[in-house]
C-alpha positions as CSV (number, residue, x, y, z in Angstrom):
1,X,121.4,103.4,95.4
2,X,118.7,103.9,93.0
3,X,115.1,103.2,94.3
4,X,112.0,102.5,92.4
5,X,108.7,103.5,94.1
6,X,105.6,101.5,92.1
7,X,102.2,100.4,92.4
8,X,99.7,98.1,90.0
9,X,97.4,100.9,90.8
10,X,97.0,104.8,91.2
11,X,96.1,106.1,95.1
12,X,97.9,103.4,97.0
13,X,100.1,106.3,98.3
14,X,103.5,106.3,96.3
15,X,104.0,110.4,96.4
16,X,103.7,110.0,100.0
17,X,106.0,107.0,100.1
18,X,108.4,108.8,97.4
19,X,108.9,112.0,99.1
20,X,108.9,110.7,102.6
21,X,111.8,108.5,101.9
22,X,113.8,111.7,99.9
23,X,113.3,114.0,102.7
24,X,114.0,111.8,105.4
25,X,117.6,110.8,103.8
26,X,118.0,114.0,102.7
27,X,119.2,115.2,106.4
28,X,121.9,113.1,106.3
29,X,123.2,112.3,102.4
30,X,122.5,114.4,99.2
31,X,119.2,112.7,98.0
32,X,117.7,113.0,93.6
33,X,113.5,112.3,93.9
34,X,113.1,112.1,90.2
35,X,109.5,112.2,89.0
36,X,108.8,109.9,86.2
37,X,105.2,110.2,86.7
38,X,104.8,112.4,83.7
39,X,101.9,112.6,83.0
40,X,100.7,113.9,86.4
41,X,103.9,114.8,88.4
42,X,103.1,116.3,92.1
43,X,106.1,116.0,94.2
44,X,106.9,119.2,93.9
45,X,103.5,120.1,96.2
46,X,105.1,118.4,99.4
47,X,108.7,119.9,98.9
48,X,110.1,123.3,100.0
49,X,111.8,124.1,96.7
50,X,111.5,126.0,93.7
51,X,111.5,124.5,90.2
52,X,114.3,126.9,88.4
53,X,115.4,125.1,85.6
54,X,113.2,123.9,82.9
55,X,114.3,122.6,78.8
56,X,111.9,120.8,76.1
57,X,112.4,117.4,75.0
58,X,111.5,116.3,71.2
59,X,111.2,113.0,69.5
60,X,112.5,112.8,66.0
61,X,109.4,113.2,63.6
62,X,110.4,112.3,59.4
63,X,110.2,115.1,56.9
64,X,109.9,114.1,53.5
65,X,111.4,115.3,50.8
66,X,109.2,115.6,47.5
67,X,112.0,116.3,45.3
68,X,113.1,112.9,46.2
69,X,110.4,111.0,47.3
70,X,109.0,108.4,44.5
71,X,106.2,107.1,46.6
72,X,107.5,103.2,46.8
73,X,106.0,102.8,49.7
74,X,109.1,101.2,51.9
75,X,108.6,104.1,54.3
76,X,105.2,103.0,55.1
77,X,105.9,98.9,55.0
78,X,108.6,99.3,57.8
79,X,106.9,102.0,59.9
80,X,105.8,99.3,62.8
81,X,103.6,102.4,64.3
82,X,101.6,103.2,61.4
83,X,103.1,106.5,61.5
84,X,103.3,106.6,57.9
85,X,100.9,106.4,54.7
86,X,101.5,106.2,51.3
87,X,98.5,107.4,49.4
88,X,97.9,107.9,45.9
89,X,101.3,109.1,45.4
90,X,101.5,111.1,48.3
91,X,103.4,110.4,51.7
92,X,101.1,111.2,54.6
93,X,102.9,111.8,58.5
94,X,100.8,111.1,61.3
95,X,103.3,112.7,64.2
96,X,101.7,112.0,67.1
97,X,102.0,107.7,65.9
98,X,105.7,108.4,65.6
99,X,108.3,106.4,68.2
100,X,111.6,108.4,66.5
101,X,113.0,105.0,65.5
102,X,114.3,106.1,62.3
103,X,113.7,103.5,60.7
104,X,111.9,104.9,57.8
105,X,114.9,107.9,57.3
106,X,117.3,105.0,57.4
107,X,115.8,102.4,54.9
108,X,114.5,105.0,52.4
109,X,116.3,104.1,49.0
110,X,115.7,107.7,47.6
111,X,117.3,109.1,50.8
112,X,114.0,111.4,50.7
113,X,113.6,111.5,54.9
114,X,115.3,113.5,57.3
115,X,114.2,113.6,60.9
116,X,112.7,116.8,62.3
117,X,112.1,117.3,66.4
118,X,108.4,117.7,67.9
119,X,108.0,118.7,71.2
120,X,106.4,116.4,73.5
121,X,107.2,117.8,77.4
122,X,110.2,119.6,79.6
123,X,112.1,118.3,81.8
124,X,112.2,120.6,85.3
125,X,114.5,120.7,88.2
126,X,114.6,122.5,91.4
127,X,116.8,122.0,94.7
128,X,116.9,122.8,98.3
129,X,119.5,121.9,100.8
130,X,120.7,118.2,99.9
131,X,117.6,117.7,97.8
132,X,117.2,117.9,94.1
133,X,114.0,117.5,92.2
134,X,114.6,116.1,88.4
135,X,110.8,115.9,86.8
136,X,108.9,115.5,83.8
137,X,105.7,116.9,82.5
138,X,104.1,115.5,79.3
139,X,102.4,117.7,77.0
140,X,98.9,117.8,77.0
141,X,97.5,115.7,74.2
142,X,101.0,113.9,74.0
143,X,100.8,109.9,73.9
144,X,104.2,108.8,74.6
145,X,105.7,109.2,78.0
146,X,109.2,107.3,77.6
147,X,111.4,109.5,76.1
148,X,110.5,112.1,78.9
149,X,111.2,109.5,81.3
150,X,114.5,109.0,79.5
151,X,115.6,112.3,79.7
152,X,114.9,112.5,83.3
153,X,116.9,109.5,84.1
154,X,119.7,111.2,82.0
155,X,120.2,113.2,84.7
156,X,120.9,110.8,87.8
157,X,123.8,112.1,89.8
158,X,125.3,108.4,90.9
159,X,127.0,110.2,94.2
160,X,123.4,110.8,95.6
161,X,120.6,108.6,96.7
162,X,118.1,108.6,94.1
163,X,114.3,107.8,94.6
164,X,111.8,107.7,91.3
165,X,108.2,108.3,91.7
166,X,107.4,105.9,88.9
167,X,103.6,106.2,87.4
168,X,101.0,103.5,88.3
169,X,100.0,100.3,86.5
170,X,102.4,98.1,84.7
171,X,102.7,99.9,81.2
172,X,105.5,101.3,79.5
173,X,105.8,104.3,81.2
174,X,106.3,101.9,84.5
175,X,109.1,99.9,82.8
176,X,111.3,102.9,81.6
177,X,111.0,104.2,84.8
178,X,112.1,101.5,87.3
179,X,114.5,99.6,84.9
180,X,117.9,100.1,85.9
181,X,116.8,100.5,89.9
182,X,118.7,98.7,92.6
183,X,115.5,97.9,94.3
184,X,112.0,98.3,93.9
185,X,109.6,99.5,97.0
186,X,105.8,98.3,95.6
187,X,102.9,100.2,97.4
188,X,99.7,98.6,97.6
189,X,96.3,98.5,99.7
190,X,94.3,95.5,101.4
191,X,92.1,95.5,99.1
192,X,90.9,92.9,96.4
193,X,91.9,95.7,93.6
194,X,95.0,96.2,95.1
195,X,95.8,92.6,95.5
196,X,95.3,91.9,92.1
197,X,97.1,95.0,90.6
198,X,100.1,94.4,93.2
199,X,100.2,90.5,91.6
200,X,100.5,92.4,88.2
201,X,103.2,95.1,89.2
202,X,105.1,92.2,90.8
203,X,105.4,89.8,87.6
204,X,106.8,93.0,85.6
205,X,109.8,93.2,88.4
206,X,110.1,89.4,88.4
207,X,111.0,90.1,84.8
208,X,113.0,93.2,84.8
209,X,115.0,91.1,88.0
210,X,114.6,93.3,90.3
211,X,114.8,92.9,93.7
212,X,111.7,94.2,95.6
213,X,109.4,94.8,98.5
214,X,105.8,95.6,99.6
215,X,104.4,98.5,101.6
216,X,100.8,98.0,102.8
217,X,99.4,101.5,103.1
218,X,95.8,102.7,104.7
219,X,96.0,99.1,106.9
220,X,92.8,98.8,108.5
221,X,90.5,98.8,105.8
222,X,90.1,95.6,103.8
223,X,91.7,92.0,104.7
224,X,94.8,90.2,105.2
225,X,95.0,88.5,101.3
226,X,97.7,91.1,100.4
227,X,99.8,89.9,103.4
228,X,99.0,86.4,102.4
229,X,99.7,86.9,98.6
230,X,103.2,88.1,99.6
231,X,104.2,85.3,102.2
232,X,103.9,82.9,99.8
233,X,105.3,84.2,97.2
234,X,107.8,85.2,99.5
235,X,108.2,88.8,99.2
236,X,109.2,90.8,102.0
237,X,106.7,93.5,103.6
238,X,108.5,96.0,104.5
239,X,106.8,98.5,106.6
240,X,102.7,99.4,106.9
241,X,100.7,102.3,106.8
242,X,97.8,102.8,109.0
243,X,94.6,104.0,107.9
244,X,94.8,107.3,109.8
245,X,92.7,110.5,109.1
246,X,95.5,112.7,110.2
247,X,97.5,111.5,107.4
248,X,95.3,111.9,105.1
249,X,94.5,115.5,106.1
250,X,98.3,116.4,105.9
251,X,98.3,115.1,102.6
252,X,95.4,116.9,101.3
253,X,96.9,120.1,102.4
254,X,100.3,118.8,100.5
255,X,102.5,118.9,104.0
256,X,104.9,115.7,103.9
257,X,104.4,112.9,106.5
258,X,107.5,113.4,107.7
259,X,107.5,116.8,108.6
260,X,103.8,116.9,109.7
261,X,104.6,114.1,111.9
262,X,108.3,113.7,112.2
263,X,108.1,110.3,114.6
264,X,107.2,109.0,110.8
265,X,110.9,110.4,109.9
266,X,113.0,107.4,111.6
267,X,111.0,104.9,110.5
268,X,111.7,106.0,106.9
269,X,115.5,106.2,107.4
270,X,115.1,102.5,109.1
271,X,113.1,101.8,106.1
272,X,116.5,102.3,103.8
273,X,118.5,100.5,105.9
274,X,116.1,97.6,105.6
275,X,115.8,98.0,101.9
276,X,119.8,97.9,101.5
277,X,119.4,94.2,103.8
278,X,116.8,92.9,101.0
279,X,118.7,94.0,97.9
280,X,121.8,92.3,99.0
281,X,119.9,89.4,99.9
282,X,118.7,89.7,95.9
283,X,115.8,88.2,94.0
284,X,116.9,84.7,94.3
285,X,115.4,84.4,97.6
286,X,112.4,85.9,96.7
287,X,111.4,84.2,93.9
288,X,112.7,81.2,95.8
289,X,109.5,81.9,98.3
290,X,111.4,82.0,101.5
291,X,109.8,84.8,103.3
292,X,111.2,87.7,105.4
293,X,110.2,89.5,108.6
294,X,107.2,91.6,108.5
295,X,108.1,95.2,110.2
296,X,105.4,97.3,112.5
297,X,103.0,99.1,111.9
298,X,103.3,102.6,113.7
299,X,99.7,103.7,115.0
């Protein structure tokens, strides 16, 4: 089963959600927590294991050919990026525009482009026990986050559980990352921002038809709306997190909430039980607004 963890927002707790889940099914089945938060990827803080495998990954840049180039300007007209400029006779490469479509090596009637590879981030990978650790780290000064992501997917074992830490907001990034999930855990906060950013995340699943639930996190603070919001749109709540200082001091320090305070652990593992109910269930009776149980909130 492959597991999405999201949020409209950054802070609403998703490494903690992410890496509690992996480490609680990870005593009983072998468990992938991929990282697809590339840009900033920190699960590797809260886990016991040592990153000890690490290879680039490039995006295919166009070279041009002078010898053959005639400056027609084709290149340019079909480069949706504006990745490439043809001025005064001269073909101009901005690199860091580029999406490796090849379209321009492709449609070039002088056969004047090849495609080069530019670095843009490694993929890294560590284990311990039944845990693996697949994760992706952007370059710095590096724009394009997908093709990381893609190459991390690449590397889903389908015998194991697999959690991805997806990054926040709704942009691409979010969209590589959770398409193809079974199910989709969105964590959120009572809070007006988080109400509104959750409404965002959930139209993007809505669209990508995935099935999905809510986890309030840091309840306490802020109002019911969130709650509210998902009744009637008839997404189920899956489990809530209480605002609790001892939690957030575990965190700070980068100890897990499961192993910091392991009566969190079974309430994880029940978690995954509840989240294989929902996804059979499927996105028709969410969308359809028929709500489902609420679960507690351990205090």
């Amino acid at each position: 089963m492959i597991i999405s963890v999201a949020s409209g927002k950054g802070g609403t707790g998703k490494t903690l959600v992410a890496t509690s889940l992996a480490l609680s099914l990870a005593n009983r089945h072998p468990v992938q927590l991929l990282d697809c938060d590339v840009e900033e990827p920190n699960d590797h803080i809260f886990l016991s294991l040592t990153v000890d495998q690490s290879w680039p990954v490039y995006v295919a840049v166009p070279e041009i050919d002078e010898s053959k180039c005639t400056s027609c300007g084709t290149c340019s007209e079909v480069c949706a990026y504006n990745a490439i400029a043809v001025i005064k006779q001269k073909v101009l490469v901005f690199p860091e525009l580029c999406h490796g479509c090849g379209a321009c090596s492709y449609l070039c009637p002088e056969s004047a482009i090849t495609e080069g590879g530019r670095e843009i981030g490694v993929v890294e990978m560590g284990n311990s026990g039944k845990l693996e650790l697949v994760q992706g780290r952007l370059l710095i000064g590096e724009l394009m986050a997908p093709p990381i992501i893609r190459e991390v997917k690449r590397h889903i074992d389908p015998t194991s559980h697999v959690i991805i830490d997806v990054s926040p907001g709704t942009s691409c990034p979010v969209v590589e990352s959770i398409s193809g999930s079974d199910f989709c855990l969105l964590v959120t906060e009572p809070t007006p921002f988080g109400l509104n950013d959750l409404s965002l995340a959930v139209e993007v699943v809505r669209k990508l038809r995935i099935p999905c639930g809510v986890i309030i996190n840091r309840v306490g603070v802020g109002d019911e709306r969130v709650e509210g919001y998902c009744n009637e749109q008839g997404i189920p709540i899956l489990l809530k997190i209480p605002l609790d200082r001892k939690i957030a001091t575990l965190y700070s320090k980068g100890i897990p909430l499961v192993e910091g305070m392991p009566e969190w652990r079974p309430v994880f593992l029940e978690l995954f039980g509840e989240i294989g109910r929902v996804a059979s269930v499927g996105a028709t009776r969410q969308v359809g607004g028929e709500g489902l149980p609420t679960r507690r909130v351990i205090t």
